[in-house]
N, C-alpha and C positions, 0 to 999 in steps of 0.2 A: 533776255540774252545777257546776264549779268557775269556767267562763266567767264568769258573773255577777259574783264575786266576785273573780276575776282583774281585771276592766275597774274593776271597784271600786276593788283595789288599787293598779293602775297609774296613776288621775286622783288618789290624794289626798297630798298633798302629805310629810306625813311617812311616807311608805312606799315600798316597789321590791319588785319581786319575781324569781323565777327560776322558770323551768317545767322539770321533768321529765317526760317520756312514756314509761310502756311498756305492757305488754298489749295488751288487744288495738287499742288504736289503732295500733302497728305492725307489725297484720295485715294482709297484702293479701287472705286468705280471710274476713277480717270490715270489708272497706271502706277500711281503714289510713284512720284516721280522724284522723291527727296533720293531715292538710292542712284538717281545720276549724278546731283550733287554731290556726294560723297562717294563716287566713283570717278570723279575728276578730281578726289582728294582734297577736298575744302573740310573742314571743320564745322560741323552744324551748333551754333550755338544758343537753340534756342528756337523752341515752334511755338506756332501760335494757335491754335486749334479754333478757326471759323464756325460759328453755328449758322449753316446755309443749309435749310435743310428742303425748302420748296425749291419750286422751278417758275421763280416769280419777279416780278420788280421787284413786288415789297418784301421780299427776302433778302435780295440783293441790297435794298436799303440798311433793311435787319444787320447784312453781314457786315456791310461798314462799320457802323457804331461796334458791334462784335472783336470787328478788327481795329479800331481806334483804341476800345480798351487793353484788349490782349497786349498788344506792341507797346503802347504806351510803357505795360509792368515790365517788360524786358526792355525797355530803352533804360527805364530806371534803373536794373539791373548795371545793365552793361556801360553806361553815363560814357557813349561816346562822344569823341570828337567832331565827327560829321556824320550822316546821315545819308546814305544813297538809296533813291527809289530808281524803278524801272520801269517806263509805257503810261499806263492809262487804264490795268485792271483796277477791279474796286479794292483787291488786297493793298495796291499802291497806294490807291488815293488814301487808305485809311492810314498806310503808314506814313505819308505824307502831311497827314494833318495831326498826327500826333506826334511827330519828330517837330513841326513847325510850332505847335502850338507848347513844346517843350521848349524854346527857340534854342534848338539843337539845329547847329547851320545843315540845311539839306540840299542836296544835289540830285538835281533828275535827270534822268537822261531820254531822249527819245520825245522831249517835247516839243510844240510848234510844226508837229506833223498834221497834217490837215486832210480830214476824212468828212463826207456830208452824206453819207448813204444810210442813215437810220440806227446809227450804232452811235449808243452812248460816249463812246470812247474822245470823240471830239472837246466834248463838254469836260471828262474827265482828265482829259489830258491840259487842256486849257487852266483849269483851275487847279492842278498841279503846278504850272508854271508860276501863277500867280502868287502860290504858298512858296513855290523852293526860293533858294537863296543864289544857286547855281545851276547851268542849263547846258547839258550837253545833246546837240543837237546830230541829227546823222545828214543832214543834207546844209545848206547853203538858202534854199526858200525859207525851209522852217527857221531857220537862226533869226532872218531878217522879220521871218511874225514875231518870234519871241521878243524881239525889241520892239517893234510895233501895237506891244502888248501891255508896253510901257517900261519892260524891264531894261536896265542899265545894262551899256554895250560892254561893259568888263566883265560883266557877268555873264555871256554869252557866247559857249566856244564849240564849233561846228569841227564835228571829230569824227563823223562819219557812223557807219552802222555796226554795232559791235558784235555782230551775227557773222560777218563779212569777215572776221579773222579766222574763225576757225577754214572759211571755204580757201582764204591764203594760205593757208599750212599745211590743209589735205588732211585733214582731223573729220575723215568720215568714213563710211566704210567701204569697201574695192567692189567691183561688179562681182565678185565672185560670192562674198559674203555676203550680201543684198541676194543674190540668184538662192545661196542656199537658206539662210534666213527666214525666209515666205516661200520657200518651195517653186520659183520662179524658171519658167524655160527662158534660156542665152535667147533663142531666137524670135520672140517675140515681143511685140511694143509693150512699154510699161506704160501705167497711168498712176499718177499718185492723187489721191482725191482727200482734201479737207475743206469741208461745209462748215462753217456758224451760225448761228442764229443772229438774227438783226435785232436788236436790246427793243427797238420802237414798235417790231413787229413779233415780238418773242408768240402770241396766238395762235401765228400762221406759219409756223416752226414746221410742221409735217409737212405742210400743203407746199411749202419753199423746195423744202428738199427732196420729192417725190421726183419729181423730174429729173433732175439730177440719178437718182435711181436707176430711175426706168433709162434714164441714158448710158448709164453704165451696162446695165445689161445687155442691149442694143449693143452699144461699143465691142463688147465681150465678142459676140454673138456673129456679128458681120463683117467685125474690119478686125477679130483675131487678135483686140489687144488681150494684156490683163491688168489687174487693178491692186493697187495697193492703197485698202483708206483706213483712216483714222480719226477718232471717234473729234467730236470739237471741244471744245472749253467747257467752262461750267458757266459759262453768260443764261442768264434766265432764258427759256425755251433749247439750251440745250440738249437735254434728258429727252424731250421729242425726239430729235434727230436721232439720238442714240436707240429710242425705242424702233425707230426707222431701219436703221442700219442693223439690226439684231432679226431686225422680219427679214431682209436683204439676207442674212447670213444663215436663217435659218432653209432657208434654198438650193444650202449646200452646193454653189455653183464654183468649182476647183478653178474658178480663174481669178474671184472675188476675194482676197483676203483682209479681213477687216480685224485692226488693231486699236485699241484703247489708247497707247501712246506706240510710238516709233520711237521714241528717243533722239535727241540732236542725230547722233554717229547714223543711226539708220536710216533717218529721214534724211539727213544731205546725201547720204550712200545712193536713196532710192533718185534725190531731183538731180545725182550728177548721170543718172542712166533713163530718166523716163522721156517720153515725146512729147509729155504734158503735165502741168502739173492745172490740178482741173481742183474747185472749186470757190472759196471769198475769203482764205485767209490772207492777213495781213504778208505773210511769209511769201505768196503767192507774187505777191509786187516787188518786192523788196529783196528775196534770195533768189529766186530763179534766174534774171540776169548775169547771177554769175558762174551759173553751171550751163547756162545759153542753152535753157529750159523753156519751152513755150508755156503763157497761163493761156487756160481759158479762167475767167474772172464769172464768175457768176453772181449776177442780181446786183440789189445798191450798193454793200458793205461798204466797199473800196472806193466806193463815186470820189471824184476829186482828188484822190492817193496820187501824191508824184509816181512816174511809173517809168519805164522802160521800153522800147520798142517793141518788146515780145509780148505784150498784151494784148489779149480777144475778147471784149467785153459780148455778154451775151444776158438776156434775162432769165427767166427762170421757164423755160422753155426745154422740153428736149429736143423737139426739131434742130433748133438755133445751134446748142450745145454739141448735138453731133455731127451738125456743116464744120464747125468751131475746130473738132478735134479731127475732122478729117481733112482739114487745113494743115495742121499741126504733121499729119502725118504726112500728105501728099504736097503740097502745097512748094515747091522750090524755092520761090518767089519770098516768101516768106518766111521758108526756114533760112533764108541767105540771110535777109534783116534779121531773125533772133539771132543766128550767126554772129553778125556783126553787132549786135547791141552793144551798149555804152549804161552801166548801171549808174544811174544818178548817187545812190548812196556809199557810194566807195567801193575800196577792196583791201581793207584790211586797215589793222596797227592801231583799233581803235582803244582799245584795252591799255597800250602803256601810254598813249597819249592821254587821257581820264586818268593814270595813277601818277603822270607825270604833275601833271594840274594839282590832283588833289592832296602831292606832296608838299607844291611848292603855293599855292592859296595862303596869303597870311588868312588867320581865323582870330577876327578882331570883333571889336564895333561896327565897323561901316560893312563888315561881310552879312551881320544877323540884322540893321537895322534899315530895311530896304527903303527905295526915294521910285515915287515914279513920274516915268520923264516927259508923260503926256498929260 
């Protein structure tokens, strides 16, 4: 969710920026999502083309070192100032260790997030903090790991979730475009569905998401919703799921629309109109409190993710899954609390506050030569 803070960057006055793309935004099996970048008007300056070509750990190991080199030749290029990464993908970590190991002052944002359900992302997010020089945090828990981590308390500024400003501006798109869009009837319940694969259990990639499946269709089937999913990442055992989802679609069931990407504008369009947003992405904990969207959370991914009151943790069960969302739909009691929920990671402004920082940050000695305090 770097958009926010891009538009940031590019209106204030002591600042410029430069974009690189790679992963899987320049997939065309995952949406090739670089034309949303440049449809919010940024300037691409510069892609790094990944060789990931299995559905593997040791590809994903492959595509770091991949991505360490690529980024590395365009940093040389571009000899900026500082260095912003984003999350906990492998595309990050790689630009993170090659901005660092340039000691090109780097800023992450989104670390000290604390995930324990089988996803690499923990590990990678963690030793992102360790390499940056600067840490922008979306909650007030993670800030206090990040220092806990050893890192110095000046360098550590809890600015909230930078995904959270576009749902304050209303930068998505109206019930009406979402209904025509995916060919959607007004009067009936939506479901928005995205599964990923677990990095530890990438193997059991089909066997995870079948359920899920078979609950959708059931869901379709008996309780009258419809569905709108979208395919997952390119984490190792992704491409399973995708081959999953393409058996689901080849069933031709007109209530099931399954898309490669949504896009920011059409996926917050669809989670400010659905009754659930149903599967184990990260977005699931983190965005749906603020369109007071019920998840169902499915399996470990999310284990331990700061959350919100509108979460229904369930395993990888369809039984479970469809008590789950018939909560979601019937349930008063319940939809009062998602009602009323309180999003831990904010509600906006995260973007000028990161351009504000990264205006005024002197960039010396003591910013590239880190101390730690444990």
């Amino acid at each position: 969710m770097l958009s926010p803070i891009l538009g940031a960057i590019a209106v204030h006055p002591g600042l410029d920026y430069a974009v690189l793309v790679s992963g899987a935004h320049l997939k065309k099996d995952f949406g090739r999502t670089i034309h949303e970048i440049e449809g919010d008007s940024f300037h691409v300056d510069g892609v790094v083309e990944i060789d990931y070509q299995d559905d593997t750990l040791g590809a994903t190991a492959q595509a770091i070192g991949s991505g360490v080199v690529g980024i590395s030749r365009q940093l040389e290029a571009l000899n900026p100032d500082m260095l912003v990464v984003y999350g906990d993908r492998f595309e990050s970590f790689a630009a993170a260790i090659a901005g660092t190991q340039m000691a090109i002052p780097t800023a992450h944002v989104e670390g000290g997030d604390y995930t324990e359900g089988g996803a690499l992302d923990d590990s990678v997010r963690h030793a992102m903090t360790k390499l940056a020089h600067l840490h922008f945090t979306t909650n007030e828990y993670a800030a206090e790991r990040v220092r806990r981590l050893g890192e110095e308390p000046w360098r550590v500024f809890n600015v909230g979730y930078s995904a959270l400003d576009f749902v304050a501006a209303g930068r998505y798109a109206n019930c009406k475009e979402v209904y025509r869009r995916f060919e959607l009837e007004p009067d009936r319940p939506l479901i928005m569905f995205t599964q990923h694969s677990v990095a530890t259990e990438s193997d059991q990639a089909e066997e995870q998401v079948r359920p899920s499946l078979q609950a959708l269709e059931e869901i379709v089937n008996e309780f009258g919703c419809q569905v709108v999913a979208s395919y997952p990442n390119d984490d190792a055992g992704g491409r399973r799921i995708i081959a999953e989802l393409e058996k689901l679609r080849a069933k031709n069931n007109p209530s099931i629309h399954i898309q490669p990407s949504l896009g920011r504008y059409y996926y917050y369009g669809v989670l400010n109109i659905a009754v659930a947003c149903m599967g184990n992405s990260s977005s699931g904990i983190k965005e749906t409190p603020a369109f007071h969207c019920p998840c169902v959370n499915i399996g470990p991914r999310q284990q331990g993710r700061l959350r919100a009151d509108n979460v229904i943790d369930v395993g990888y069960d369809k039984d479970q899954i469809k008590k789950a969302v018939w909560r979601c739909l019937k349930d008063e009691s319940f939809k009062r609390q998602v009602k009323n929920c309180h999003n831990p990671y904010g509600m906006g402004n995260t973007g000028p506050k990161i351009a504000e920082i990264l205006a005024t940050i002197p960039i010396n000695q003591r910013l590239i030569q880190k101390r730690m305090t444990y």
